[in-house]
Structure formats: structure tokens, C-alpha cells
C-alpha positions in Angstrom: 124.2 -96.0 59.7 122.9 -92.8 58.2 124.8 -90.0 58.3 123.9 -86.2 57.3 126.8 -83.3 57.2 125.8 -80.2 57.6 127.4 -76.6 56.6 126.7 -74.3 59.1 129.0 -71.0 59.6 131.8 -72.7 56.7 132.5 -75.8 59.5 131.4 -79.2 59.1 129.2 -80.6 61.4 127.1 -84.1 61.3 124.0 -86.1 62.7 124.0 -89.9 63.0 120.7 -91.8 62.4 118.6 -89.4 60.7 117.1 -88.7 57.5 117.4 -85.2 55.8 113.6 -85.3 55.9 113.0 -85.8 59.5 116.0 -82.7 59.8 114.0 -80.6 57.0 110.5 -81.0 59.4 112.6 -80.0 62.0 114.2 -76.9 60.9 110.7 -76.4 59.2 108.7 -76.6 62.4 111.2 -74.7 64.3 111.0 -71.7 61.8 107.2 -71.5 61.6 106.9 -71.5 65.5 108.4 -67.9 64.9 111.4 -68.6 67.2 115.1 -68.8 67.3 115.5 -72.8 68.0 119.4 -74.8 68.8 119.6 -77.9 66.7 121.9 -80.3 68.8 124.5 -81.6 66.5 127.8 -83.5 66.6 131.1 -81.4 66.2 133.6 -84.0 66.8 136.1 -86.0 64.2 135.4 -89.3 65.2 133.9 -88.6 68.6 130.8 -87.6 69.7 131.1 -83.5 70.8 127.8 -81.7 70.8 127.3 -78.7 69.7 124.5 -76.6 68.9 123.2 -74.3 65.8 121.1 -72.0 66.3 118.3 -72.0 63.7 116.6 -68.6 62.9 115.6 -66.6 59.7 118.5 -65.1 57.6 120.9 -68.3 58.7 122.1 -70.3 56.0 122.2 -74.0 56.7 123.4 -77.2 54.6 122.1 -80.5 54.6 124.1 -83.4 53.0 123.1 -86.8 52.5 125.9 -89.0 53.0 124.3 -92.4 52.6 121.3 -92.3 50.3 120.8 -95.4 48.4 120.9 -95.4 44.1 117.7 -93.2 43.2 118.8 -90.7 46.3 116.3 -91.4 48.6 116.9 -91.4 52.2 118.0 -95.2 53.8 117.6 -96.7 57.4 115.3 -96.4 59.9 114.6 -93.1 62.1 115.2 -93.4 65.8 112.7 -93.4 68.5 111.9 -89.5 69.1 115.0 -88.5 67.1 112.6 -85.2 66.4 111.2 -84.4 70.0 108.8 -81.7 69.0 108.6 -81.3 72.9 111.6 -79.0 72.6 110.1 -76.7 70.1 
């Protein structure tokens, strides 16, 4: 499975089943809209514990690909509305 840490605040946080591109569009979309916008995320050592960023202008944010394949390209299939722009 994919995997992508994030940096957020100096903690670790991560995101299963995602590509840092579909995460990039995200954080993209959610910036343009002009609006502060939670990203859900998982908090937990080896458990699932949500936890939200919030996403805003001015907020530094790290995204780390943690399983890309030999040229550094994303690997594995996104999920089925993994990126709901619904929530926008």
C-alpha cells in the first residue's frame, strides 16, 4: 500500500492509499477556493487515529513519498473518491 508522511506543526502524520499528486490537487484546490480547509489524516503509530490539519495560507506542510517505485514516481492505485471535492 501507498503511504505518504506528512510534516505538519514538527509531528508526523500519514495517509494510506494516496498519491502525493492526488494530496498536491487537494491542498491546491482547497487554497484557491480562498478558504481555510481540514485535511483528514491519520495520527496514530500503528492504528488508525484521525486527526485533522487545517490547511490555510502561511501554513507549512510536508509531503513524503514513502513508496515511490525506482524513477520516483507515485505507485498503486487511488481509491474511489479518496479526493471528495464535495467537502471543499
Amino acid at each position: 500500500m501507498n503511504r505518504i508522511d506528512i510534516v505538519y506543526g514538527g509531528r508526523p502524520y500519514s495517509l494510506g492509499g494516496r498519491t502525493v499528486a492526488s494530496v498536491q490537487e487537494e491542498l491546491a484546490t482547497a487554497l484557491a477556493a480562498g478558504r481555510p480547509y481540514w485535511l483528514r489524516v491519520n495520527s496514530g503509530e500503528g492504528r488508525i487515529e484521525d486527526a485533522y490539519l487545517l490547511i490555510a495560507p502561511g501554513i507549512s506542510v510536508v509531503l513524503v513519498n514513502t513508496k515511490p517505485n525506482g524513477n520516483g514516481a507515485d505507485v498503486g492505485p487511488e481509491p474511489d473518491n479518496a479526493f471528495m471535492r464535495d467537502v471543499l
